[in-house]
C-alpha positions as CSV (number, residue, x, y, z in Angstrom):
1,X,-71.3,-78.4,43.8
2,X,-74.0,-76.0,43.3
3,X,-75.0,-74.5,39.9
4,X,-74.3,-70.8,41.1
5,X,-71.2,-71.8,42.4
6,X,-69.8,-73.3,39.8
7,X,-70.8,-70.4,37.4
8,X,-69.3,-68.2,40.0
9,X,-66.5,-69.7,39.6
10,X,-66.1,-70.3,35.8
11,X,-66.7,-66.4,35.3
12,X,-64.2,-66.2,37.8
13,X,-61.8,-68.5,35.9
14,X,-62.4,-66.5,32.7
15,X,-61.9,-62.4,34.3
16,X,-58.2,-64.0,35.6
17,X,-57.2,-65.3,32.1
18,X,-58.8,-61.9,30.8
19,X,-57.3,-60.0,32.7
20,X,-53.3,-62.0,32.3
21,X,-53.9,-62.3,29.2
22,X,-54.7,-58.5,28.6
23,X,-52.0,-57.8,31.2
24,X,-49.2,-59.9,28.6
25,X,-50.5,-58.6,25.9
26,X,-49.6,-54.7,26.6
27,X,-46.4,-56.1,28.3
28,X,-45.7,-57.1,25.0
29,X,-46.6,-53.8,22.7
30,X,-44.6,-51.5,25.5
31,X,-41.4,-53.5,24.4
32,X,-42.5,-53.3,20.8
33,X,-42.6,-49.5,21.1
34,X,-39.1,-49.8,23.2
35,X,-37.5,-51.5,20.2
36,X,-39.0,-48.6,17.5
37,X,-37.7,-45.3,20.1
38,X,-33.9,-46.5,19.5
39,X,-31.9,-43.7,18.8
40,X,-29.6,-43.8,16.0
41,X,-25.7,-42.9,16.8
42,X,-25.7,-39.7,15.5
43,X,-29.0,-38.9,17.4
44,X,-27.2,-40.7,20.5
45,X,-23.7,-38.0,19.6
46,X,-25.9,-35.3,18.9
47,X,-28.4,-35.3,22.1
48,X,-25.5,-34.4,24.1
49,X,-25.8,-31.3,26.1
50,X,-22.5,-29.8,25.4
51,X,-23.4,-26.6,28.1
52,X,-24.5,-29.0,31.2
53,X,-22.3,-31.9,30.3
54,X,-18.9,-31.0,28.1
55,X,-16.3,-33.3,28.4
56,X,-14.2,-33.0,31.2
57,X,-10.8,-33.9,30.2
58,X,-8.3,-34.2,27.2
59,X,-9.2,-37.7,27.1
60,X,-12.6,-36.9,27.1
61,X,-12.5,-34.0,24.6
62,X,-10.6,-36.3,21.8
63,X,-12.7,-39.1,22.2
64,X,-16.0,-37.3,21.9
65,X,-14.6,-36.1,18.9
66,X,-14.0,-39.1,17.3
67,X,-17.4,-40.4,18.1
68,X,-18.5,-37.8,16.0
69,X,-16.1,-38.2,13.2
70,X,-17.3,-42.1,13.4
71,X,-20.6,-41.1,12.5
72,X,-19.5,-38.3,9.8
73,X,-17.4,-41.1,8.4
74,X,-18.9,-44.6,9.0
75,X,-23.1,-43.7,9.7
76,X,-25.8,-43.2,6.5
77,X,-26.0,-39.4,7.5
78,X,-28.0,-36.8,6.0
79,X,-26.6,-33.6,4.8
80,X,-28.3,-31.8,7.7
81,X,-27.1,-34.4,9.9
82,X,-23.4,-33.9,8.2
83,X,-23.6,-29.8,9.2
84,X,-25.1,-30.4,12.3
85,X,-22.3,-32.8,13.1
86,X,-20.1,-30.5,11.7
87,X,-21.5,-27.8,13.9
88,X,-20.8,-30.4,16.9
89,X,-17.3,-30.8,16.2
90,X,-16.5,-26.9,16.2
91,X,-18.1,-26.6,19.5
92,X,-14.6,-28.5,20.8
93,X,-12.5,-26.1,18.8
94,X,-10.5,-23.2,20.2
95,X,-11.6,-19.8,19.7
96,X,-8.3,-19.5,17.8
97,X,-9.4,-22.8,15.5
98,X,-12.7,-21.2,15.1
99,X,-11.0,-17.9,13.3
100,X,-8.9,-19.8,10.9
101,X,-11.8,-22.0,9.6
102,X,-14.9,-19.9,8.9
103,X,-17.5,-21.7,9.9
104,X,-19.6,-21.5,6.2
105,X,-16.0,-22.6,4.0
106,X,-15.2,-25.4,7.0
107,X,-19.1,-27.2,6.6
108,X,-18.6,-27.2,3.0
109,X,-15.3,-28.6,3.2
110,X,-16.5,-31.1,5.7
111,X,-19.5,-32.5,3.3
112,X,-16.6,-32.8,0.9
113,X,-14.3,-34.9,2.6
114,X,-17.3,-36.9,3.6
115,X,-18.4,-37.7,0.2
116,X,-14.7,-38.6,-0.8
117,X,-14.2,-40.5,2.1
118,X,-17.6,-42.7,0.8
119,X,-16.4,-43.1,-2.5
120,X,-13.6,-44.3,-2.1
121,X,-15.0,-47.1,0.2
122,X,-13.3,-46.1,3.3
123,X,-14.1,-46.4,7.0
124,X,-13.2,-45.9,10.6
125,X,-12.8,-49.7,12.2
126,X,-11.6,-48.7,15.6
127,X,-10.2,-45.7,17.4
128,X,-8.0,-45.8,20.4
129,X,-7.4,-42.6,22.2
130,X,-4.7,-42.6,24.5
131,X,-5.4,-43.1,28.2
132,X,-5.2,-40.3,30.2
133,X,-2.0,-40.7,31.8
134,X,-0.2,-40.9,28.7
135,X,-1.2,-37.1,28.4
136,X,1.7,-34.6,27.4
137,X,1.1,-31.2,29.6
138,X,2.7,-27.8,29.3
139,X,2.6,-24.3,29.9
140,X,3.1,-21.7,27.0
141,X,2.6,-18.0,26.7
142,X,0.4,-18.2,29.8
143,X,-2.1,-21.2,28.5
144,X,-2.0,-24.9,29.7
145,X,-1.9,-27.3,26.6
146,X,-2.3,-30.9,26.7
147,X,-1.0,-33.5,23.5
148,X,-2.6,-36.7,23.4
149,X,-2.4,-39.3,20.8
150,X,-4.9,-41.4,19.0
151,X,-5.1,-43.9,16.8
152,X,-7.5,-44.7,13.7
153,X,-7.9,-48.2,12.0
154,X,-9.3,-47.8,9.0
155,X,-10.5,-50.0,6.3
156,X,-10.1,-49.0,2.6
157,X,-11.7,-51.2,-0.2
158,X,-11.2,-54.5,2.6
159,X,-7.4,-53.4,3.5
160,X,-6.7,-52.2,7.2
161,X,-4.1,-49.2,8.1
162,X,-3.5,-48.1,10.8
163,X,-3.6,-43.6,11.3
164,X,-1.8,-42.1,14.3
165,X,-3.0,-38.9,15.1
166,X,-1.8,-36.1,17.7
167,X,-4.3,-33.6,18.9
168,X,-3.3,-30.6,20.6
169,X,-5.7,-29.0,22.8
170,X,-5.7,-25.7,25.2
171,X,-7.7,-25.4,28.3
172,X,-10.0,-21.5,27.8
173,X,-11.2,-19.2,30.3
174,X,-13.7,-21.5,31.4
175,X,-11.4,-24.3,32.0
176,X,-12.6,-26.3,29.7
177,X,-10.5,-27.8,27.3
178,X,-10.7,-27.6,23.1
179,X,-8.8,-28.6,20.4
180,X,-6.9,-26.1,19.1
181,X,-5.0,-28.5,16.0
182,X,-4.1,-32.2,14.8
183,X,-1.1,-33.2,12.9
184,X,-0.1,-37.1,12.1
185,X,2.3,-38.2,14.5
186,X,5.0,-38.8,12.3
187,X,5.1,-35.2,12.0
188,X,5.1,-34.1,15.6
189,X,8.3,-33.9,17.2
190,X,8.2,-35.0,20.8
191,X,9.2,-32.1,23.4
């Protein structure tokens, strides 16, 4: 083989490897940056758009609002994430909800709970909302309300109970459904 050829084709040789090795080499910083963008799950809960993309049923509602209480109650959140959070949480009340919990009393109250719930070593293992079949519909005074049941299993200091709550909600103007109160189960009587 000739001289030139052979150089020919050892620079050859050497732009290929260049060039695969550059090639692997950003391949491997773009997943790099891909691991450091994850959101956390209160960023994930709180980049909803609640206007373009509100839950659509009672299901939905009650299990959105869980996902935020999981991260009130379970996440390292700070006390701007707590009241925005908060904040979250009262955009699924009902207008009637709203006026019996000022907003200013209810965030306090909220950061509250939140500490206590910390101290005392508590936390949300699992939440089961009902499936949507098992919803309870009616008709009252002109509104549509919905019951739905869920239930909480939380951990306290290593020790697992389990919480049954029923959430009453009532579909607005808009047709959009919001929770208008909670109680424990064991207080509700069926109708």
């Amino acid at each position: 083989m000739k001289k030139s050829t052979m150089r020919i084709t050892v620079v050859f040789v050497i732009v290929i490897v260049l060039v695969v090795g550059y090639y692997a080499y950003l391949s491997g910083k773009s997943r790099n940056t891909g691991n450091e963008a994850k959101m956390t799950a209160v960023q994930i809960v709180l980049s909803r758009d609640m206007l373009k993309d509100y839950p659509p049923t009672v299901k939905e509602v009650v299990k959105y609002y869980t996902e935020i209480q999981k991260c009130l109650y379970n996440e390292e959140c700070t006390d701007e994430e707590v009241e925005l959070l908060g904040l979250r949480a009262r955009e699924l009340y009902d207008e009637e909800l709203l006026e019996n919990n000022e907003e200013t009393n209810n965030l306090l109250q909220l950061k509250s709970e939140v500490a206590s719930f910390r101290s005392e070593e508590k936390k949300i293992n699992s939440v089961s909302v009902a499936s949507s079949v098992n919803v309870d519909s009616f008709t009252e005074d002109g509104y549509e309300f919905a019951r739905i049941q869920c239930n909480y299993t939380m951990l306290e200091k290593g020790k697992s109970t389990l919480n049954s709550t029923v959430y009453l909600l009532r579909r607005d103007e808009d047709r959009r459904w919001k929770i208008y109160g909670w109680d424990f189960a064991q207080n509700v009587n069926p109708q």
